[in-house]
N, CA, C and O atoms as a GROMACS GRO file, in nm:
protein
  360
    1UNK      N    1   0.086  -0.117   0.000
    1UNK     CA    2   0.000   0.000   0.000
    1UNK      C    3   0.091   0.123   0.000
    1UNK      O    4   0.186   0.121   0.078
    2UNK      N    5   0.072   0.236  -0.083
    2UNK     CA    6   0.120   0.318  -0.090
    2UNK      C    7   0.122   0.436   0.022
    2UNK      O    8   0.015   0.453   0.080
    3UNK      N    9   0.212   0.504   0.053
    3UNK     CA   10   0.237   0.604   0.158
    3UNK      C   11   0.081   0.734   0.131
    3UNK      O   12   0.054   0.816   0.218
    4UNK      N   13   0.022   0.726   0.033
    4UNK     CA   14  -0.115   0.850   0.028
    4UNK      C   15  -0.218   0.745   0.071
    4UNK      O   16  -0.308   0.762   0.153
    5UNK      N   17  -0.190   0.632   0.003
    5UNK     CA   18  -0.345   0.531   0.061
    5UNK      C   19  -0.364   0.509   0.200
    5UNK      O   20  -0.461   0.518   0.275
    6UNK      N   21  -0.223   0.472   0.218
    6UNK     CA   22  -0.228   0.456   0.384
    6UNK      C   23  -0.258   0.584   0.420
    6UNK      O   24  -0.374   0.574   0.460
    7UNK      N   25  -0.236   0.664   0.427
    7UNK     CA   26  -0.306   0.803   0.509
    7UNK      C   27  -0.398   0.868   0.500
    7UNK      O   28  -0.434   0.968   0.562
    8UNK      N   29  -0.479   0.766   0.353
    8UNK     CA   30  -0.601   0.800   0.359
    8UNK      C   31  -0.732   0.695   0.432
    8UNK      O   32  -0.847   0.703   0.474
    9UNK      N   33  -0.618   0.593   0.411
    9UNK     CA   34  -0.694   0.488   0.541
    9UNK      C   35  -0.693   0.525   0.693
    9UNK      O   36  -0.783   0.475   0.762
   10UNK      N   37  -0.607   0.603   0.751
   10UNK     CA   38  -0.599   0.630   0.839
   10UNK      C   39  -0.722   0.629   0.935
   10UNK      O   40  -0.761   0.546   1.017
   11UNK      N   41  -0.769   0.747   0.896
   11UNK     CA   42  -0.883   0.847   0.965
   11UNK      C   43  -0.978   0.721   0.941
   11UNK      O   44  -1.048   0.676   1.031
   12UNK      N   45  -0.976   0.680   0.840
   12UNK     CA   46  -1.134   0.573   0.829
   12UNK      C   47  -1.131   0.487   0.917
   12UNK      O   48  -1.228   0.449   0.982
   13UNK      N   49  -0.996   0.442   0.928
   13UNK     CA   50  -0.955   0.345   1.020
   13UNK      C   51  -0.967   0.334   1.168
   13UNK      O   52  -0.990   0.234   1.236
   14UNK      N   53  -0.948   0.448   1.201
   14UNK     CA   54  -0.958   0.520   1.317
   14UNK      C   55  -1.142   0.577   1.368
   14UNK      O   56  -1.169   0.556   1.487
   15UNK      N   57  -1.219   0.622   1.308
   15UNK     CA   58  -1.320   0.637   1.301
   15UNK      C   59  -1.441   0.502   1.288
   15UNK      O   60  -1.564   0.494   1.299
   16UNK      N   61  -1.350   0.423   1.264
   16UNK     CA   62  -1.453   0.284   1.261
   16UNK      C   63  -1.410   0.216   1.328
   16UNK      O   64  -1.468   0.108   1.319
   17UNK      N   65  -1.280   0.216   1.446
   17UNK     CA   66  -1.260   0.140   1.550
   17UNK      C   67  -1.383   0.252   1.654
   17UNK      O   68  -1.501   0.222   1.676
   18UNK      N   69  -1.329   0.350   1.691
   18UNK     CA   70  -1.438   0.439   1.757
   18UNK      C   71  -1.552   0.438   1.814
   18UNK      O   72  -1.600   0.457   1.926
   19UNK      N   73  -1.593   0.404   1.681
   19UNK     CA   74  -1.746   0.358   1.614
   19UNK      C   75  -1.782   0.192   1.663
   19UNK      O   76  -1.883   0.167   1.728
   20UNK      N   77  -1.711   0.117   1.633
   20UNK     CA   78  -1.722  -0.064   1.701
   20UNK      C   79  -1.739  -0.004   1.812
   20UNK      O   80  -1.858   0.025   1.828
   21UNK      N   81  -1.662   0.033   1.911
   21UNK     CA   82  -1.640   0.001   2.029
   21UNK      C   83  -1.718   0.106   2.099
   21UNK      O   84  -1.695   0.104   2.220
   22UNK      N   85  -1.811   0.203   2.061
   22UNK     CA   86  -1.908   0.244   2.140
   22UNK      C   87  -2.044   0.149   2.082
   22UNK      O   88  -2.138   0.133   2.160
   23UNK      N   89  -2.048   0.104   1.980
   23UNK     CA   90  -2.136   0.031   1.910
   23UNK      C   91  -2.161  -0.125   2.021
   23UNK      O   92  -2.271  -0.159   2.066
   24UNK      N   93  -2.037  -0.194   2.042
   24UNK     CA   94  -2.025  -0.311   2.101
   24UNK      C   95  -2.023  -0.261   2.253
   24UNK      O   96  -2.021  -0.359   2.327
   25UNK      N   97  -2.023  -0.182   2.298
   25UNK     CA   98  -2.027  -0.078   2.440
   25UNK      C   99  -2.228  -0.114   2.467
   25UNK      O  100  -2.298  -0.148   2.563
   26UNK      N  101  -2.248  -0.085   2.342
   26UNK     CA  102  -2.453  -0.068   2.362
   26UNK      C  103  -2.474  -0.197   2.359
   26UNK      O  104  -2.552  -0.234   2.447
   27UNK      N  105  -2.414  -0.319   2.254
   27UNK     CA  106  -2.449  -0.436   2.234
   27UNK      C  107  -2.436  -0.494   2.320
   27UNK      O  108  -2.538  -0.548   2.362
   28UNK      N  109  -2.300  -0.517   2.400
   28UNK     CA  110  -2.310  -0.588   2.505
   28UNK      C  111  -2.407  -0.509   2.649
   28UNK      O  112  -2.392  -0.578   2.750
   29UNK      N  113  -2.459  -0.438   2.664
   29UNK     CA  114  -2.547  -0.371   2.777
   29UNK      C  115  -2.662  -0.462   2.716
   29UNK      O  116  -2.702  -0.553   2.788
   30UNK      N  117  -2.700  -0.453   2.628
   30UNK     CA  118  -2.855  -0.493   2.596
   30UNK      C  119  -2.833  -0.632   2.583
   30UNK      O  120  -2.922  -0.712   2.612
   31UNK      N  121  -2.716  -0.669   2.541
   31UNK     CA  122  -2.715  -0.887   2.576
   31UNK      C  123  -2.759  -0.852   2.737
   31UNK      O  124  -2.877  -0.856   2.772
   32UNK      N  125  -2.660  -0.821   2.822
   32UNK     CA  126  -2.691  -0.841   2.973
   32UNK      C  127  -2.787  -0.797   3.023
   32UNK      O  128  -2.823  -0.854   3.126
   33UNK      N  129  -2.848  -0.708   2.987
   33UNK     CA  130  -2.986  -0.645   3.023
   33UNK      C  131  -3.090  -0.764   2.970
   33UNK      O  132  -3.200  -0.762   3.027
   34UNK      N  133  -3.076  -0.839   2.896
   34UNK     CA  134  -3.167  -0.950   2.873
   34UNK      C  135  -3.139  -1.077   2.910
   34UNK      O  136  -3.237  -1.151   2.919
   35UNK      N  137  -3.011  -1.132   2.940
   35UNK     CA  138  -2.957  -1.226   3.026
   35UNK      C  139  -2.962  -1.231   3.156
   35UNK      O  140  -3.006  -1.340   3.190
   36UNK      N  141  -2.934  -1.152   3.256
   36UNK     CA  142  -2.898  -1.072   3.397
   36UNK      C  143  -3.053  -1.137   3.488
   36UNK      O  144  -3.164  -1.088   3.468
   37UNK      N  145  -3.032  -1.234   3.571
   37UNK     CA  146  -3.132  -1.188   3.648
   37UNK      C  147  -3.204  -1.120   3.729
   37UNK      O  148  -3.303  -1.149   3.796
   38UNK      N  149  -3.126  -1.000   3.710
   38UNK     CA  150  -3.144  -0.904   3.749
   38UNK      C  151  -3.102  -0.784   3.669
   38UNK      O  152  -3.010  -0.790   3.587
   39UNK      N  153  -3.201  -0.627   3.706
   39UNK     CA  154  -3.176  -0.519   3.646
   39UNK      C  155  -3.060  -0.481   3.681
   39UNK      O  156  -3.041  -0.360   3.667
   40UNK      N  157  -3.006  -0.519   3.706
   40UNK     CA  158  -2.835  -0.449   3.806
   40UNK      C  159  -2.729  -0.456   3.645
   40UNK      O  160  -2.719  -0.550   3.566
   41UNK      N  161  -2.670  -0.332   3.640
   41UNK     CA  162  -2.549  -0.341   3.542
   41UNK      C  163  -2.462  -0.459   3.564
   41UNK      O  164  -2.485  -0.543   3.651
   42UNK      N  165  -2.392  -0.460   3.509
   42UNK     CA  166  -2.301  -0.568   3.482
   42UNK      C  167  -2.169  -0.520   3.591
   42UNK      O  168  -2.118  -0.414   3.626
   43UNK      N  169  -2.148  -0.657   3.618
   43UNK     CA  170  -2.046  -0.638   3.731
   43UNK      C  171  -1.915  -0.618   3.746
   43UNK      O  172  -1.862  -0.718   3.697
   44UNK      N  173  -1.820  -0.535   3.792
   44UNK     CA  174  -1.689  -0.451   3.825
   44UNK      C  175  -1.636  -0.600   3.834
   44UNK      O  176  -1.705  -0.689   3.882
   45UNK      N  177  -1.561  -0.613   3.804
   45UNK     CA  178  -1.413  -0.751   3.852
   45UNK      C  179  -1.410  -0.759   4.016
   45UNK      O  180  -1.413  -0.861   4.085
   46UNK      N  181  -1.405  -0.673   4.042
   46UNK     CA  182  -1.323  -0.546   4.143
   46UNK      C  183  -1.442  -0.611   4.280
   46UNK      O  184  -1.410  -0.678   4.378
   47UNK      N  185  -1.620  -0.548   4.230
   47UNK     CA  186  -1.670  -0.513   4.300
   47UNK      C  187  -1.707  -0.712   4.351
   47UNK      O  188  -1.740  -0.806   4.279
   48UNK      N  189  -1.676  -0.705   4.531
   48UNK     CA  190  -1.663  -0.814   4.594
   48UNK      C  191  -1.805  -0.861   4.621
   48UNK      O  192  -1.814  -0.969   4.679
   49UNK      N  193  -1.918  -0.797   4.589
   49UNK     CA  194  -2.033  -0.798   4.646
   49UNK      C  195  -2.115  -0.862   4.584
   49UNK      O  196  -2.219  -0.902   4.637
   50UNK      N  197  -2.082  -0.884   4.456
   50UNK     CA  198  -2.110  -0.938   4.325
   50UNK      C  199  -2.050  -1.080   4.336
   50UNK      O  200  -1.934  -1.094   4.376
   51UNK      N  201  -2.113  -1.165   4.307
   51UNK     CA  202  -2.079  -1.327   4.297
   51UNK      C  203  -1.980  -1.348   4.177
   51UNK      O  204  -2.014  -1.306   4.066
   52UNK      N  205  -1.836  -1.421   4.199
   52UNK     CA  206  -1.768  -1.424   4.081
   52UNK      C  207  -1.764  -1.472   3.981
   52UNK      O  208  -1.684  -1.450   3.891
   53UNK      N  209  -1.909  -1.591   3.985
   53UNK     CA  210  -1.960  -1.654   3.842
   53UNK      C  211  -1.993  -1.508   3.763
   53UNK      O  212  -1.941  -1.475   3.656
   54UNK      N  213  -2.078  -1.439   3.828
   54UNK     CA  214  -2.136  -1.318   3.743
   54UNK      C  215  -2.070  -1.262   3.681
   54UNK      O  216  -2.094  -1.231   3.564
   55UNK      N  217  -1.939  -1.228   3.762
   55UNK     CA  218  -1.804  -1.100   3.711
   55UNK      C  219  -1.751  -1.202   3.590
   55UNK      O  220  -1.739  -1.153   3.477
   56UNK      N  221  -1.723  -1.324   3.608
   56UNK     CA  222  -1.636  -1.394   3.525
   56UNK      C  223  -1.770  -1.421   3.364
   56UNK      O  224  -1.743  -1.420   3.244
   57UNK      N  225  -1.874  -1.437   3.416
   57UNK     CA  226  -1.965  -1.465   3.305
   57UNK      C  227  -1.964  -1.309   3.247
   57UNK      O  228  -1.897  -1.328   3.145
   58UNK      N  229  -1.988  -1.201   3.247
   58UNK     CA  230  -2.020  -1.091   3.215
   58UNK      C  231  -1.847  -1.053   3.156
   58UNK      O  232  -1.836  -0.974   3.062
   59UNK      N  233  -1.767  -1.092   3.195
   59UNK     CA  234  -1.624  -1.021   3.133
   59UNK      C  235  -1.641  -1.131   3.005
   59UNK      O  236  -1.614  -1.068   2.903
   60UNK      N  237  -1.670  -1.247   2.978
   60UNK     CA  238  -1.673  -1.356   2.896
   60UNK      C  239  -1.703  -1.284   2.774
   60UNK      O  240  -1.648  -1.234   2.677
   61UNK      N  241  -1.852  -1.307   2.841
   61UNK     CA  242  -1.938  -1.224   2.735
   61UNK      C  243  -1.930  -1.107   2.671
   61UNK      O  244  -1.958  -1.103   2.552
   62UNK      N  245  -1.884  -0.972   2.751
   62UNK     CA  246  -1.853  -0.877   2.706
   62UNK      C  247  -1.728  -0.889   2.586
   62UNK      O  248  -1.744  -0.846   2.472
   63UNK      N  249  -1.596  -0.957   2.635
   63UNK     CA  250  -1.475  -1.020   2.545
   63UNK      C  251  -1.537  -1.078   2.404
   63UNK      O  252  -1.482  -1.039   2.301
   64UNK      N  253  -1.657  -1.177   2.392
   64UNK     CA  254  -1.734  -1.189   2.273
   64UNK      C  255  -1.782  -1.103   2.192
   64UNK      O  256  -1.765  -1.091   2.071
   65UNK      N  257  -1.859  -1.027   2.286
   65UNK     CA  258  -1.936  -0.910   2.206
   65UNK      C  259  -1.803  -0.848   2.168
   65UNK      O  260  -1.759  -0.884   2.059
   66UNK      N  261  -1.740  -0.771   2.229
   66UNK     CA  262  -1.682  -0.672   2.139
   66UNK      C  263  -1.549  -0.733   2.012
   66UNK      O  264  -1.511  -0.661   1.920
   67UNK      N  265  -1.494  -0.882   2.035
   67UNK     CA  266  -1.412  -0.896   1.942
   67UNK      C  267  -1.508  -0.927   1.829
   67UNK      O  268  -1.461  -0.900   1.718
   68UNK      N  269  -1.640  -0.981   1.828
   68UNK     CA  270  -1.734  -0.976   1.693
   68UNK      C  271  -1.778  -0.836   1.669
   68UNK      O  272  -1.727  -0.783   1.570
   69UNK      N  273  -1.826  -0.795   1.709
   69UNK     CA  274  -1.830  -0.674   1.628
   69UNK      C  275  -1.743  -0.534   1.604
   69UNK      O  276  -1.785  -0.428   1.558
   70UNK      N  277  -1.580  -0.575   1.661
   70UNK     CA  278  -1.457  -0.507   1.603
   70UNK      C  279  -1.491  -0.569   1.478
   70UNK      O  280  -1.515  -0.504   1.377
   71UNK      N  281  -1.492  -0.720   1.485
   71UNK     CA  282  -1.415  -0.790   1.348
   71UNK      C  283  -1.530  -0.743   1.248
   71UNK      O  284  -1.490  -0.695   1.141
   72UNK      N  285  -1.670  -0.751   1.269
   72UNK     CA  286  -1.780  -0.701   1.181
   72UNK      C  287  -1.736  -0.579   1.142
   72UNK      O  288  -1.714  -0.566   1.021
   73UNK      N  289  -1.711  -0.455   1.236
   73UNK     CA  290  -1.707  -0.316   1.168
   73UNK      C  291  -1.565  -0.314   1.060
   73UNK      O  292  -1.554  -0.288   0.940
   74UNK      N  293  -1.460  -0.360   1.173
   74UNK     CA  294  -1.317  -0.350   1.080
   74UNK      C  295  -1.326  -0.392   0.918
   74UNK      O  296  -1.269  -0.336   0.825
   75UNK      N  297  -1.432  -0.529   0.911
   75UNK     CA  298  -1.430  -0.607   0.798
   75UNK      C  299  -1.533  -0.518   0.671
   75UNK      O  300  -1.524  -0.531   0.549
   76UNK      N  301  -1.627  -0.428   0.748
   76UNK     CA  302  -1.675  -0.355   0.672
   76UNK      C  303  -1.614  -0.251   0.633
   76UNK      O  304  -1.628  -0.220   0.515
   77UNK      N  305  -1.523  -0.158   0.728
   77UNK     CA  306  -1.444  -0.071   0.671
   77UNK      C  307  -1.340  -0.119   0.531
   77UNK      O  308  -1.312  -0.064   0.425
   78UNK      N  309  -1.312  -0.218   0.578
   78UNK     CA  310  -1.267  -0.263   0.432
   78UNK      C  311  -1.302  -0.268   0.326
   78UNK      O  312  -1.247  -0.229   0.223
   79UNK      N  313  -1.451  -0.342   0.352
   79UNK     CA  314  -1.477  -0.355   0.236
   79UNK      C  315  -1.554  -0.197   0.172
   79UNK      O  316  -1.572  -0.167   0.054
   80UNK      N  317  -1.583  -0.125   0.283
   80UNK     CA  318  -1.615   0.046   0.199
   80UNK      C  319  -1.501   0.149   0.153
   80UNK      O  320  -1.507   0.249   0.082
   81UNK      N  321  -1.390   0.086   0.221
   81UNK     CA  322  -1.222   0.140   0.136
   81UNK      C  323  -1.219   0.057   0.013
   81UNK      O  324  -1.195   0.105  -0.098
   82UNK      N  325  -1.236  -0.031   0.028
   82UNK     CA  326  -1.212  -0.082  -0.118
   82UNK      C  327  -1.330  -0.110  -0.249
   82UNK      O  328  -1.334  -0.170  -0.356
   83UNK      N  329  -1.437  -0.011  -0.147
   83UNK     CA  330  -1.525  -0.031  -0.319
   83UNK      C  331  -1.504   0.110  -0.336
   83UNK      O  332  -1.531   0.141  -0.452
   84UNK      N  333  -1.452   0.246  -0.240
   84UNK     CA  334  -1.436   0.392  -0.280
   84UNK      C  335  -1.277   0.381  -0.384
   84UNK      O  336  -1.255   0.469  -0.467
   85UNK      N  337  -1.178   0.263  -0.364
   85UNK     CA  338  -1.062   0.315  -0.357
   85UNK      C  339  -0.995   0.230  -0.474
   85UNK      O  340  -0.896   0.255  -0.542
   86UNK      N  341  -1.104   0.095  -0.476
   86UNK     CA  342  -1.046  -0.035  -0.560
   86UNK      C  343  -0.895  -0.078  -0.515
   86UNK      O  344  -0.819  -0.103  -0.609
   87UNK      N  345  -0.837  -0.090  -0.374
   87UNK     CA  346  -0.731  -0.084  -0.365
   87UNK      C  347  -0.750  -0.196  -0.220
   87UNK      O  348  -0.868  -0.180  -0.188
   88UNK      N  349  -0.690  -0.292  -0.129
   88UNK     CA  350  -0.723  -0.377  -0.037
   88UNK      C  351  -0.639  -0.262   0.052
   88UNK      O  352  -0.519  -0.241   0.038
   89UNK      N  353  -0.710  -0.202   0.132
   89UNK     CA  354  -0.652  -0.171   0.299
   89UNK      C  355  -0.540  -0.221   0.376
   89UNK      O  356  -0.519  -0.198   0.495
   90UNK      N  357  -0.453  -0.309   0.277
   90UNK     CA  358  -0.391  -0.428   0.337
   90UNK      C  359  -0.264  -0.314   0.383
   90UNK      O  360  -0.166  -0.352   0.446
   0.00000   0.00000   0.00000
């Protein structure tokens, strides 16, 4: 990839990680908000008060949610660099 492509990938690049990860920020709230037996947010590592199946199930899950839909957004940024650019992001 050339030194202008890459810097025009940049910003896109950057703007669609951003974008995943407040995106997968909402996704995983609304998995646990429908999993959770309870209305209670999802639980701190940290916080002792909280049972550690919960903390360990909820970090699991959260680790799922957000590496699928990095890999969903990243894989789409690609593919919208390369139908503007005809060129692979690589």
């Amino acid at each position: 990839m050339s030194a202008v492509i890459k810097a025009m990938f940049m910003p896109l690049q950057i703007a669609t990680s951003v974008a995943g990860g407040l995106l997968a920020g909402k996704v995983f709230t609304e998995v646990w908000q429908r999993i959770s037996p309870s209305d209670q947010e999802p639980p701190d590592p940290k916080d002792l008060d909280r049972s550690g199946r919960e903390a360990i199930t909820a970090a699991a899950l959260q680790g799922l949610v957000f590496g699928l839909v990095r890999a969903l957004v990243d894989r789409a940024g690609a593919h919208g660099y390369r139908a503007v650019t005809h060129q692979s992001p690589e």
